[in-house]
C-alpha positions as CSV (number, residue, x, y, z in Angstrom):
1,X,-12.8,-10.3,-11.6
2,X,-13.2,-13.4,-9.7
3,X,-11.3,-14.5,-6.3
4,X,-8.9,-16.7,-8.8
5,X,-8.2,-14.0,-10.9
6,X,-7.5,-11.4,-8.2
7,X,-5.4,-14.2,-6.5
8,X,-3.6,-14.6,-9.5
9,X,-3.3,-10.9,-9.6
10,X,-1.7,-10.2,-6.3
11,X,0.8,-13.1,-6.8
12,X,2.1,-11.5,-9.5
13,X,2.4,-8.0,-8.2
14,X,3.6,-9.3,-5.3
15,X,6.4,-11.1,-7.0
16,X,7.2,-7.6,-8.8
17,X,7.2,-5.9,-5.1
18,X,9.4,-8.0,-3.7
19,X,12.1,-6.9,-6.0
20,X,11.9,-3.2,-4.4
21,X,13.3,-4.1,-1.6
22,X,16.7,-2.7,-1.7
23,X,15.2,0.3,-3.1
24,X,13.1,0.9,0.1
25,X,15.4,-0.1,2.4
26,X,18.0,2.6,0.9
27,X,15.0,5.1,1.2
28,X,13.9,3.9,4.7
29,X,17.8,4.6,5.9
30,X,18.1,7.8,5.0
31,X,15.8,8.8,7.4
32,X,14.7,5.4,9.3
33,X,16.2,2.5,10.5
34,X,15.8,0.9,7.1
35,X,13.6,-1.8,7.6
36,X,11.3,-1.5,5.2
37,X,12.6,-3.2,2.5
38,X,12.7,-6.6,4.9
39,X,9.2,-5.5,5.6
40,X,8.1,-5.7,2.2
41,X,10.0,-8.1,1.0
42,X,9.1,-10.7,3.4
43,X,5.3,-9.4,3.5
44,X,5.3,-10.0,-0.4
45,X,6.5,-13.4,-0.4
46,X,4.3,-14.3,2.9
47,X,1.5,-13.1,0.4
48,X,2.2,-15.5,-2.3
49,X,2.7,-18.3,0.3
50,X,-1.0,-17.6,1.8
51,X,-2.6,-17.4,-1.9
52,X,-1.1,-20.4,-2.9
53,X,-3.1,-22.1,-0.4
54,X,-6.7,-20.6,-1.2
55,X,-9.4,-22.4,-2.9
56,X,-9.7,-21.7,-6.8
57,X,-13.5,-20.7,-5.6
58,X,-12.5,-18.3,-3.3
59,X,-14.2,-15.2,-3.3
60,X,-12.5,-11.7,-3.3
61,X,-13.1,-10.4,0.0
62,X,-11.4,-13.4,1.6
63,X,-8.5,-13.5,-0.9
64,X,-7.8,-9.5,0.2
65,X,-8.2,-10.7,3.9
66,X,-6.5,-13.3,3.9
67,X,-3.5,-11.0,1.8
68,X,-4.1,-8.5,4.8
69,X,-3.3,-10.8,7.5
70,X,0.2,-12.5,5.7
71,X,1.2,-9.4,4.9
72,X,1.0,-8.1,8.8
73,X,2.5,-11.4,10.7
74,X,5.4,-11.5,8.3
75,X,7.3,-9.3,9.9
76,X,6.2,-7.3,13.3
77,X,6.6,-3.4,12.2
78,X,4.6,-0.3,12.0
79,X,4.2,-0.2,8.4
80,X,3.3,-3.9,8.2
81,X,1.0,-3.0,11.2
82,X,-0.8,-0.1,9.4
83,X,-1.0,-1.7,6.0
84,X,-2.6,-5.0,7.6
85,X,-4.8,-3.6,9.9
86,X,-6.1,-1.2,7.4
87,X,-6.8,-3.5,4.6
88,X,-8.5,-5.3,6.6
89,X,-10.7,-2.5,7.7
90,X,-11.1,-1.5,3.8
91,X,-12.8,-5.6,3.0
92,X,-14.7,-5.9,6.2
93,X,-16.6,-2.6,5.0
94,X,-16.9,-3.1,2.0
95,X,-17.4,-6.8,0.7
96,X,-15.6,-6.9,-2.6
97,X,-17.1,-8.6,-4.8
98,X,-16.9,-7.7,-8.5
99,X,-13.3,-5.5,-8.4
100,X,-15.4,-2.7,-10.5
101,X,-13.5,0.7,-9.6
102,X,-16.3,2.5,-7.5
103,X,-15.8,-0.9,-5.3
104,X,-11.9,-0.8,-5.0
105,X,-12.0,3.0,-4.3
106,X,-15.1,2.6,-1.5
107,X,-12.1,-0.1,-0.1
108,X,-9.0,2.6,-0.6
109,X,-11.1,4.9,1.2
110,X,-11.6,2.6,4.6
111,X,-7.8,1.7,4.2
112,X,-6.6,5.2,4.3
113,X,-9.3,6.3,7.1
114,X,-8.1,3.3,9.2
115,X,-4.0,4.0,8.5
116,X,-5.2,7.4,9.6
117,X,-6.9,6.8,12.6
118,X,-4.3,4.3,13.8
119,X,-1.2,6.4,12.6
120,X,-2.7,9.5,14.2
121,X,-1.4,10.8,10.7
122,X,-3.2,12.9,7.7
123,X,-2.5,14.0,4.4
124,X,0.8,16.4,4.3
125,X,2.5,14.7,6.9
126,X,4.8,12.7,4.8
127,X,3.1,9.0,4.8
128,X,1.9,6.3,2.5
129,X,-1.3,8.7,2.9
130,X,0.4,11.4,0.6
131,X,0.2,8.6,-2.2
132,X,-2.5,6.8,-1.1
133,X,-5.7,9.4,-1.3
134,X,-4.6,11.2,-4.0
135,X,-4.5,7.7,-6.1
136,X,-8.3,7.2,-4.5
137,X,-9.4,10.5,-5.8
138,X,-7.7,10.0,-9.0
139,X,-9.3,6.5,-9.6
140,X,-12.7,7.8,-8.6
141,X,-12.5,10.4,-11.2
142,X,-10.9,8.4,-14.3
143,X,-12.4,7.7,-17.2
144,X,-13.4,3.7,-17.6
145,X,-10.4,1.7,-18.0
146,X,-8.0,4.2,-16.9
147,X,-8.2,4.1,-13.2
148,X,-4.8,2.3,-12.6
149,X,-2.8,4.4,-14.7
150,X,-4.5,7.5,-13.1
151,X,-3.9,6.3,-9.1
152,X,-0.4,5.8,-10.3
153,X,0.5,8.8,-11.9
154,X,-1.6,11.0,-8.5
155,X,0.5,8.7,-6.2
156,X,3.8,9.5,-7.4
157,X,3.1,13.1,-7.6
158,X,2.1,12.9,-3.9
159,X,5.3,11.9,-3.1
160,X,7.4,14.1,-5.4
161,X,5.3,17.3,-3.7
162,X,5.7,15.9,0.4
163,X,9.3,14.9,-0.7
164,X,10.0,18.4,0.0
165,X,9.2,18.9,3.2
166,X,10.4,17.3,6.5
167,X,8.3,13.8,7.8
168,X,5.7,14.7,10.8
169,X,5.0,11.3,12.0
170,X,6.8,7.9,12.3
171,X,10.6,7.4,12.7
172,X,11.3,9.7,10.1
173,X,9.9,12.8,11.8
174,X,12.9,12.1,14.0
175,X,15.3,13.1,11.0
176,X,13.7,16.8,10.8
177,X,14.8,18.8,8.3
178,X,17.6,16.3,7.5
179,X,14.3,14.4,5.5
180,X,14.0,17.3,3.4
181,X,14.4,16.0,-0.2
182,X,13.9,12.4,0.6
183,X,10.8,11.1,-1.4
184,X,8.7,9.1,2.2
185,X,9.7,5.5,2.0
186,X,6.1,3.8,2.9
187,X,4.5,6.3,0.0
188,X,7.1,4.7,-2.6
189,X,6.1,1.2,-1.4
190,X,2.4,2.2,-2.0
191,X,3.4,3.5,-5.5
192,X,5.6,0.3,-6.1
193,X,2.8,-2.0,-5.5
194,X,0.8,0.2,-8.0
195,X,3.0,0.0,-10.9
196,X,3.4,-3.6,-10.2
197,X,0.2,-4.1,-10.3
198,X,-0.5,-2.3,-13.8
């Protein structure tokens, strides 16, 4: 996959994403503030702006970086914070190139490390990590062709198994046990972006 085609890519998903946004900011309010869905719906459509302007011989890495950094001026929050910052960890250590699954995962992998190191967070403590890595790990182990539909079906049972227990980090950790039940709002977003992508 070429920059074009991946630009082409993310504009659609994008697109699709954008139309989740009531959907997380219901989520988000349960336990949050309920922002989120302004954060991804404004993020999305700063996206599309950004790749609209690229060169049709762009290359990959600069059309995720240059995704990365639309995405994270949009709107000033945490999760639009996180997702930037780590995204752009994920192409400045790896140098997409060809999109082949062993590349995007090696990417994933310097995402999550960096959402983790910034967010002082890990796996289990209710984040877009509890959909994230599993999706990785999923992906890495797929059989040819079916890495998408396996990050997507690991990601959403990451949710449904943190969903059950109360948020340790961000604003919903504030909520306690009143969070118990309610699926995290930045790992649905993750999962969203997945199935729009597919």
């Amino acid at each position: 996959m070429n920059g074009a085609q991946l630009g082409a890519l993310l504009d659609t998903a994008c697109e699709r994403l954008a139309s989740t946004g009531d959907e997380l900011r219901e989520l988000d309010a349960e336990v949050g503030d309920g922002d989120l869905g302004i954060t991804v719906t404004k993020g999305a459509a700063a996206v599309r702006t950004r790749l609209a302007t690229l060169d049709a011989d762009v290359l990959p890495n600069d059309v995720v970086l240059a995704a990365a950094d639309a995405f994270g001026t949009a709107n000033p929050s945490t999760f639009a914070s996180l997702v930037s910052s780590g995204v752009k960890a994920g192409a400045k250590a790896t140098e997409l190139t060809d999109m082949s699954t062993a590349e995007v995962v090696a990417f994933g992998r310097a995402v999550a490390e960096t959402i983790a190191r910034r967010g002082k967070s890990a796996v289990g403590d209710k984040t877009i990590l509890d959909a994230l890595v599993p999706s990785l790990d999923a992906a890495e182990f797929s059989a040819d062709g079916g890495a998408l539909e396996a990050a997507t079906a690991a990601a959403a049972a990451g949710i449904e198994e943190t969903a059950a227990v109360a948020a340790k980090k961000g604003r919903a950790a504030w909520a306690g046990d009143r969070g118990i039940g309610v699926p995290d709002a930045g790992a649905t977003a993750y999962l969203r972006f997945l199935e729009a992508l597919r």
